[in-house]
N, C-alpha and C positions, 0 to 999 in steps of 0.2 A: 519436548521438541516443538519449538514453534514453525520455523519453515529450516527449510535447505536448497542451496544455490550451490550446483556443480559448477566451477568457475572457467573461463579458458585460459588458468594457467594447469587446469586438471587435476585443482581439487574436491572436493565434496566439503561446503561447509555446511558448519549445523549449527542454526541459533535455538540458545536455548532461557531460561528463566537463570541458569544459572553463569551465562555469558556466551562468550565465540566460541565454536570449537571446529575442528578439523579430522579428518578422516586420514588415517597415516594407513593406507595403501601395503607398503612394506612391512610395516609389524602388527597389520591388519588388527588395529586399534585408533579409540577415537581418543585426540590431543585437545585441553584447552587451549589456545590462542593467548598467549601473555599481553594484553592489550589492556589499556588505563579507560575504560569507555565510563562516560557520566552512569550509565544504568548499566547492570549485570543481567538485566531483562531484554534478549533480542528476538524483537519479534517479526522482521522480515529483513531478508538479504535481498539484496540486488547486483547488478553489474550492468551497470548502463554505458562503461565507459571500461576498454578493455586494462584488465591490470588495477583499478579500481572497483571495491564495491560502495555502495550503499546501504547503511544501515539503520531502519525506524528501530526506537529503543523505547520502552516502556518508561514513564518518568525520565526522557536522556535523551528525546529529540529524534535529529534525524542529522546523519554526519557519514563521510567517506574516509575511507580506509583505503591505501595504499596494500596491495598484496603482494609487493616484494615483500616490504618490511612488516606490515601490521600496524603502522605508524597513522594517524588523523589525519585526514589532509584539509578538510571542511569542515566545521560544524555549522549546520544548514538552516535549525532550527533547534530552540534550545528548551528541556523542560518540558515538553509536550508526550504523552501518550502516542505514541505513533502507531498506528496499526495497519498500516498499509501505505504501498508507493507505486506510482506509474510514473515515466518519462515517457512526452511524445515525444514523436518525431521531431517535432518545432523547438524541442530541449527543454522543454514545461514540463518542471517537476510536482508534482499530483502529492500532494501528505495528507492523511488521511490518518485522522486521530481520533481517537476515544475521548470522547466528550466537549472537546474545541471543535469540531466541524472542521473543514477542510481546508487545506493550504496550500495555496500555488505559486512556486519558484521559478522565477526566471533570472538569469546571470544575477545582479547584487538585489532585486526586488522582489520582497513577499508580498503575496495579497492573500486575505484571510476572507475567505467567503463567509460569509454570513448564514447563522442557522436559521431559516426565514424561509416560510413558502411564496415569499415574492418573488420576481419574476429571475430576480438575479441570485437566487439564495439557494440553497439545499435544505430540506424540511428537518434535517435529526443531525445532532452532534454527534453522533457515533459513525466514524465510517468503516464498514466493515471489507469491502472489496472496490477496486479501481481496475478500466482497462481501456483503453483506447483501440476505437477499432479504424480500418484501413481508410474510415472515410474523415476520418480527426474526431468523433465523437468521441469522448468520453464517457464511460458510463461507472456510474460512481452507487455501490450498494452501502445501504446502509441497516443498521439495527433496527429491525421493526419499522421503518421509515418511507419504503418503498426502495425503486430504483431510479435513478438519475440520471440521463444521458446529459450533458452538458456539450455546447456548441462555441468554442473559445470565440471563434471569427464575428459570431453574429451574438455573442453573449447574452445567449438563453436557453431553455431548458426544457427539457421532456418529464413527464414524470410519469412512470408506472408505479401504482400500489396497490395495497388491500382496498377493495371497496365490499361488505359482508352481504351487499345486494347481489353483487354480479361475479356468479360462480367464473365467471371466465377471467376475473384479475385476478394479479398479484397475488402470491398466497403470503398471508400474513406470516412475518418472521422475519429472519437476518438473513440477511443477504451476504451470504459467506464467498463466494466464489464464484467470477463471471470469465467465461470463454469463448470461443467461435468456433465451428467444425464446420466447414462449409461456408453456406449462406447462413446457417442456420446460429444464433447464441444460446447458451444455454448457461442457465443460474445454478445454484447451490443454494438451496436456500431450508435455514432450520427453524425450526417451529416445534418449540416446546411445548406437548402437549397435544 
């Protein structure tokens, strides 16, 4: 099981390595989803748009699904490793891929940021977590790479990482999972070994 998105038509989906599936409530069992998707690798659900989700797909891009039917409604981005998705507020969709670095959607225009410690780049092709917080940051984690705040308005960047001098950075690793409780964010972060 890669992720799972309780939807608000009330159900429980479940992306999995082996495709879409769905949680049947009533004969308390879980359903594949008969859906024709490019990859049978789902590795995040969304619902950014009520009655629609969003789904990054391993080797299969990143594409919307109609949840009356199960039917495509988009495909967003084609052939890419997706590992991750955020929508701001401002309708900027955040793709977040395993080995292409990161990719920002807005109405018919992709822009591909660049894996690049320049001023406008992200340092590591892998992105492992996305989130946007209340103030329009983005903050973009990645494998071994540090973490990324990005600033869309003023297009430029923060960067938190491992420095092996200074016990008080970044610990070195992947940056699996980024949240807020409070004032306070708090990471996920794995480190093998």
């Amino acid at each position: 099981i890669r992720d799972l998105n309780y939807t608000s038509t009330g159900e429980l989906l479940i992306g999995t390595y082996e495709g879409l599936y769905r949680f049947n409530q009533s004969e308390n069992e879980v359903e594949k989803i008969d859906v024709a998707l490019p990859s049978t690798y789902v590795m995040v659900i969304e619902e950014y748009e009520i009655g629609t989700i969003t789904l990054g797909l391993w080797a299969g891009g990143a594409l919307t699904l109609d949840l009356a039917d199960y039917s495509i409604k988009d495909v967003i981005i084609e052939n890419e490793n997706v590992y991750s998705l955020e929508k701001t507020v401002d309708d900027y969709l955040f793709v977040g891929t395993w080995g292409n670095g990161l990719f920002i959607v807005f109405e018919d225009n992709i822009t591909h940021i660049e894996t690049t410690d320049e001023e406008h780049g992200v340092g590591h092709p892998i992105i492992y977590s996305l989130y946007e917080d209340s103030s329009g940051l983005v903050w973009i984690g990645t494998n071994g790479g540090g973490l990324y705040l990005l600033n869309l308005d003023k297009s430029n960047k923060v960067i938190l990482s491992n420095n092996p001098d200074d016990p008080n950075s970044l610990d070195l690793g992947k940056v699996n999972h980024i949240n807020k409780f409070g004032d306070d964010f708090y990471f996920s972060i794995y480190n093998k070994g």
